[in-house]
C-alpha positions in Angstrom: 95.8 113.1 122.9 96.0 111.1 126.1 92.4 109.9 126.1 92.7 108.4 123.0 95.7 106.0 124.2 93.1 103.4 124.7 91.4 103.1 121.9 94.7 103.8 119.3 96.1 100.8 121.7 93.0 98.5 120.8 93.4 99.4 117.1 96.8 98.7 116.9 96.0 95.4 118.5 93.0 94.8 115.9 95.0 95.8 113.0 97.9 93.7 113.6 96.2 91.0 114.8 94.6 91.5 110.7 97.8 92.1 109.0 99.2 88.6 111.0 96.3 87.0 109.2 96.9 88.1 105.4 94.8 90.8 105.3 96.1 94.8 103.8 95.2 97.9 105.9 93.3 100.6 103.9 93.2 104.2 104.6 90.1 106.3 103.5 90.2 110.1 103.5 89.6 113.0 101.6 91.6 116.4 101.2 94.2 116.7 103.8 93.1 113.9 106.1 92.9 111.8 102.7 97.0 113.6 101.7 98.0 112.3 105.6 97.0 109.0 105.3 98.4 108.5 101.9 101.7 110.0 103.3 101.7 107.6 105.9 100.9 104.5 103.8 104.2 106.1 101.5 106.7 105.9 104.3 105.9 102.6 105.8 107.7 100.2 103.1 110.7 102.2 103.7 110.6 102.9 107.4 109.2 98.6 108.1 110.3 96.9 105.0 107.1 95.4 104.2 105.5 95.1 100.5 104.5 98.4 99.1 100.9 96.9 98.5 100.3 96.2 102.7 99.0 99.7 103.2 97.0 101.0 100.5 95.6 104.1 100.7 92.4 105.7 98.8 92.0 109.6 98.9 90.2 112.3 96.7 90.2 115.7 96.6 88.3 119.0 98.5 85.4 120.0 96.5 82.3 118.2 95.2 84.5 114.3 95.3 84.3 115.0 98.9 80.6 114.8 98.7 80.1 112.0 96.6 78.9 108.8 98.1 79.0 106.9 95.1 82.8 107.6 94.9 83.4 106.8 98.3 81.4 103.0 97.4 83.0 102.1 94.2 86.9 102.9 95.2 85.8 100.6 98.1 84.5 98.0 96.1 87.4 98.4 93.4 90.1 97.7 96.9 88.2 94.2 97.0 88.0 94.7 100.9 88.0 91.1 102.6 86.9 90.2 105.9 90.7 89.8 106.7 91.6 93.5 106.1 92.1 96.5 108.7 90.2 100.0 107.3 91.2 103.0 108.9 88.3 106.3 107.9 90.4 109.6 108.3 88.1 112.5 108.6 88.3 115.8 111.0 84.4 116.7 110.5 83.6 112.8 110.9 81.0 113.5 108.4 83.1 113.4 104.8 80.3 111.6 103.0 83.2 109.7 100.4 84.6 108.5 103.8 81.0 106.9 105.3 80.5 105.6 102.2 83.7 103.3 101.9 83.3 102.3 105.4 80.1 101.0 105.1 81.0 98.8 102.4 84.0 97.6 104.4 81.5 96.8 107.2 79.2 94.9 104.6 82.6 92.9 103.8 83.3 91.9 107.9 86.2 94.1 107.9 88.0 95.5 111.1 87.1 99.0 111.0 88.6 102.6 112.9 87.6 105.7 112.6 90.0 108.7 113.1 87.9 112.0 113.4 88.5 115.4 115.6 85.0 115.7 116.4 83.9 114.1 119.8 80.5 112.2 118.7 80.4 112.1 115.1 78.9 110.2 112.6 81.8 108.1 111.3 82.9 107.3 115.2 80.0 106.0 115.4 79.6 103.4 112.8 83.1 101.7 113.4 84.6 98.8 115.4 86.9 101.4 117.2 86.9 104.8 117.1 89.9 107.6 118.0 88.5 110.9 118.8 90.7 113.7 119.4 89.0 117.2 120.0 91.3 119.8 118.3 89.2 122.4 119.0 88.4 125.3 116.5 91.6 125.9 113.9 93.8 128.8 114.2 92.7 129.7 110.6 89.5 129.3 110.8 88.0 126.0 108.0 91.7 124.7 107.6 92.2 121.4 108.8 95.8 121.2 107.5 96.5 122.6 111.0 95.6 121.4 114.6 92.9 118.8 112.9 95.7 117.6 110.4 98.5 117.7 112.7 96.6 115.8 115.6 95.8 113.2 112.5 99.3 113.0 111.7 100.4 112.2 114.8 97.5 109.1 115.4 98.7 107.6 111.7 102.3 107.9 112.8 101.0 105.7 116.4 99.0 103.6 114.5 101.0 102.4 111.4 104.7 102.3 114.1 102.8 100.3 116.9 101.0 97.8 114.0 104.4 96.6 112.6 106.2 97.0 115.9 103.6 94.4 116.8 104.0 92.0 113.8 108.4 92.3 114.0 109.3 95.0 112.1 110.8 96.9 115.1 113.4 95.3 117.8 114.4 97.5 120.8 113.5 100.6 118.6 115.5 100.0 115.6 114.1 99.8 111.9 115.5 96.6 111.4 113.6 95.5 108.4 115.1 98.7 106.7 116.3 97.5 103.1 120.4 99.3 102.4 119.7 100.5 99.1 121.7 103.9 99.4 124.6 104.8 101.3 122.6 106.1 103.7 120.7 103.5 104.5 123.8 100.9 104.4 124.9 103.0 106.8 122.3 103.1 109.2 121.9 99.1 108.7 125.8 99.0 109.8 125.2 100.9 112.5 122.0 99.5 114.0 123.7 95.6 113.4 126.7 97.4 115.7 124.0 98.8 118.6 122.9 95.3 118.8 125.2 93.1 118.7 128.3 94.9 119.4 130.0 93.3 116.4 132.8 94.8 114.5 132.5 96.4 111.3 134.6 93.2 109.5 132.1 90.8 111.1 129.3 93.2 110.5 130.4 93.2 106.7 130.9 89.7 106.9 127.2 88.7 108.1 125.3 91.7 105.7 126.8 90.3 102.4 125.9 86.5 104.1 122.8 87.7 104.6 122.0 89.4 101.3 121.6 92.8 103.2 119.1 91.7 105.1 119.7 93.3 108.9 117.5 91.4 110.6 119.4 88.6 109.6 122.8 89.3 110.2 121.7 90.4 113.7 120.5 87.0 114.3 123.6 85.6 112.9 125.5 87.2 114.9 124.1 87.4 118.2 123.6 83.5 117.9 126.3 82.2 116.1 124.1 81.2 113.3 125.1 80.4 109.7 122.8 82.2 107.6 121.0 79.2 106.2 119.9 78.2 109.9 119.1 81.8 111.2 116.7 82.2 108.1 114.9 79.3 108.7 114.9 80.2 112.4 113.4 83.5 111.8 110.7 82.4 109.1 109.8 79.9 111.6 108.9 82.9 114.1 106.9 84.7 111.7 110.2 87.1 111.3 110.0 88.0 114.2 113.9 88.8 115.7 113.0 89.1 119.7 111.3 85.7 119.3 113.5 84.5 117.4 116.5 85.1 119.2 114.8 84.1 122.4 117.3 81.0 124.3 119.8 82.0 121.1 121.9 85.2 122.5 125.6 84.2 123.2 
C-alpha cells in the first residue's frame, strides 16, 4: 500500500480541487469492486454531510454485464459526465470491459480521471489521469476478489473519499463535523465533538446547537469566537464552510 501514497495523494488533490469547482465524483465498477465503491459513495453523506447526489456511483453485476461495453458507455452518458467531474474506475483485473468503456467516455467529456486496479500495468491504469495500483498478489481463494483485491480496494475508497472532503472542510482536527444529529446517537456525538473543541459546557453547548439549527460546525464557531449565529454563518459561507479557515484570527 505504501507506494501508492503518491498517487492516492495526487487524486485526492485532483478530485477536490473538482468537487471545489461544482463538479460530482463518479465511481465505475463492476461485481465487488463495483458493491465497494457503491458502499463508499453510501456512507459519505452521513460520515461528511454533503448532498447525497455528490458521489454517485454506477455498478453492475458479475456475469455477461461485466463484459458489455455498450453498458459501460450508455450508464456513462446517462451520468451526463461534465468536464468539471472527478471519475474514479474500480477494477482488480484492470480489464472489466463495462469499466474501460465509461472511462473513455468520461475522457471524451475532459473529466478528471483515476483508476483503482490490483494489477501493476493494466489496461485501465493506463488510460487515466492518475492511476493507484496496488499488487494484491494471487487471492487466498483462488478467482475471488471479495478478498485481498477487494479489501486493498476498500481501503483506497476509504483514503480517497476521507482525504477529498477533509480537503474541501468536512473534517476539523479529525472530527466529523459536518455530521447531521438526526438520532440520539448522532446528537450525541455532535455534543460531544462541539465539547472536544471548544471545551464548552453542555448548557452552552445546548445553547449554540439549537441557535444553530443543529448544525455543529456552526456552534463550534459560535462558540470558539463569540459569534452570534447570524455572523458565524456568514463567516463560514464566506470561507467556503470551511471551520479551520474560518476560525483563523477568531479563537478567544
Amino acid at each position: 500500500m505504501g507506494q501508492a501514497l503518491d498517487p492516492i495523494t495526487t487524486a485526492v488533490d485532483g478530485i477536490a480541487g473538482r468537487l471545489r469547482a461544482g463538479g460530482r465524483l463518479h465511481y465505475f465498477g463492476a461485481g465487488t469492486s463495483g458493491r465497494l465503491a457503491a458502499l463508499d459513495a453510501l456512507e459519505c453523506p452521513a460520515t461528511f454531510g454533503v448532498a447525497d447526489d455528490l458521489i454517485v456511483a454506477h455498478m453492475t453485476d458479475e456475469g455477461p454485464a461485466e463484459d458489455d461495453t455498450a453498458l459501460g458507455r450508455a450508464d456513462a452518458e446517462r451520468a451526463h459526465l461534465r468536464s468539471v467531474d472527478a471519475i474514479v474506475g474500480v477494477s482488480a483485473s484492470g480489464q472489466t470491459a463495462y469499466v474501460l468503456a465509461a472511462l473513455e467516455v468520461a475522457r471524451q467529456q475532459g473529466a478528471y480521471t483515476v483508476a483503482l486496479v490490483c494489477v501493476p500495468g493494466a489496461e485501465l491504469a493506463r488510460a487515466v489521469d492518475v492511476a493507484i495500483e496496488i499488487d494484491t498478489g494471487a487471492e487466498v481463494v483462488a478467482g475471488s476478489t471479495r478478498l485481498k483485491a477487494g479489501t486493498a480496494q476498500k481501503l483506497v475508497l476509504n483514503m480517497l473519499s476521507t482525504g477529498v472532503f477533509s480537503a474541501l472542510g468536512h473534517v476539523y482536527r479529525g472530527r466529523m463535523v459536518d455530521v447531521s444529529p438526526q438520532n440520539e446517537k448522532l446528537r450525541r456525538r455532535a455534543r460531544q465533538t462541539i465539547a472536544d473543541l471548544t471545551g464548552a459546557g453542555a448548557p452552552d453547548i445546548e445553547r449554540a446547537l439549537e441557535e444553530a439549527g443543529g448544525s455543529v460546525k456552526l456552534a463550534i464557531l459560535m462558540l470558539q469566537a463569540g459569534l452570534s449565529a447570524e455572523a458565524a454563518r456568514i463567516r463560514l459561507t464566506t470561507v467556503g464552510g470551511d471551520l479551520a479557515l474560518a476560525l483563523e484570527g477568531l479563537e478567544r
